[in-house]
C-alpha positions as CSV (number, residue, x, y, z in Angstrom):
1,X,57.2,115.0,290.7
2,X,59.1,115.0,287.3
3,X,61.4,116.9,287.0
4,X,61.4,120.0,284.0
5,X,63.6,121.5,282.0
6,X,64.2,125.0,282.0
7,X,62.5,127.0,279.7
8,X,63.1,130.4,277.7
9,X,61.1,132.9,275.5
10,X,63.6,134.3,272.9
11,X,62.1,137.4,270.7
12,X,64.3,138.1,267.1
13,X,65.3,134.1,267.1
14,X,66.2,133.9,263.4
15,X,69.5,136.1,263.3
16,X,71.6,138.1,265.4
17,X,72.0,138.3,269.3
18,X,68.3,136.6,269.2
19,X,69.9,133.7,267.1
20,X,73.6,133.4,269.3
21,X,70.7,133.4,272.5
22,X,68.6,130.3,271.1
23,X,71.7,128.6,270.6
24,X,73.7,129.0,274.0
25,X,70.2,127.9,275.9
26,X,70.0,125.2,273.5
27,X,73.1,124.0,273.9
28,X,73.0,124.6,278.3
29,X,69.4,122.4,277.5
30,X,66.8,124.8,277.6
31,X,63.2,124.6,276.0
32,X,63.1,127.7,273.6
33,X,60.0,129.5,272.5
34,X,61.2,131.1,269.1
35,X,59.9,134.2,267.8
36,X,60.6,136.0,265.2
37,X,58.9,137.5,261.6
38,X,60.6,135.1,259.2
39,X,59.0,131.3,259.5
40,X,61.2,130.1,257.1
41,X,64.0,131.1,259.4
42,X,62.5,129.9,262.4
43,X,61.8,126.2,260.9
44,X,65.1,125.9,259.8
45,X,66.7,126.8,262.9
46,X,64.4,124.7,265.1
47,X,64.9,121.6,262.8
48,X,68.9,122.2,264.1
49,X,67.8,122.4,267.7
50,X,66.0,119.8,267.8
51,X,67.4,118.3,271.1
52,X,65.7,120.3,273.5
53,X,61.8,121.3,272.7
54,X,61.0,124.3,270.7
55,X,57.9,125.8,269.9
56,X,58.0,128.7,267.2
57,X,55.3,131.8,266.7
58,X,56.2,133.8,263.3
59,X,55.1,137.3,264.2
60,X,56.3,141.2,263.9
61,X,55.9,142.0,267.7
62,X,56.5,145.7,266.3
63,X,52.8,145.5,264.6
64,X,50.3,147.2,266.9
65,X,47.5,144.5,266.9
């Protein structure tokens, strides 16, 4: 069996607590999911993450679908 990182959805990724969050599980080697409205924001940040694995979504989770 290999063994897997741990992994962690984080909503609001591209500033504030949702930011300071990606980067402490980053940094303790965590695979992020990143969300958050601004892609731009969510590139940028994920290009300086980019030791652990990150997959982004750009969405408004407050838009009713």
């Amino acid at each position: 069996m290999t063994p897997t990182r741990p992994r962690a959805l984080i909503t609001g990724a591209s500033a504030g607590l949702g930011l300071a969050f990606a980067e402490r599980l980053a940094a303790e080697h965590y695979d992020l999911v990143l969300v958050a409205r601004r892609s731009e924001r969510l590139a940028a940040l994920a290009q300086r993450l980019s030791h652990v694995a990150i997959e982004t979504i750009a969405a408004d989770l407050t838009s009713p679908i």
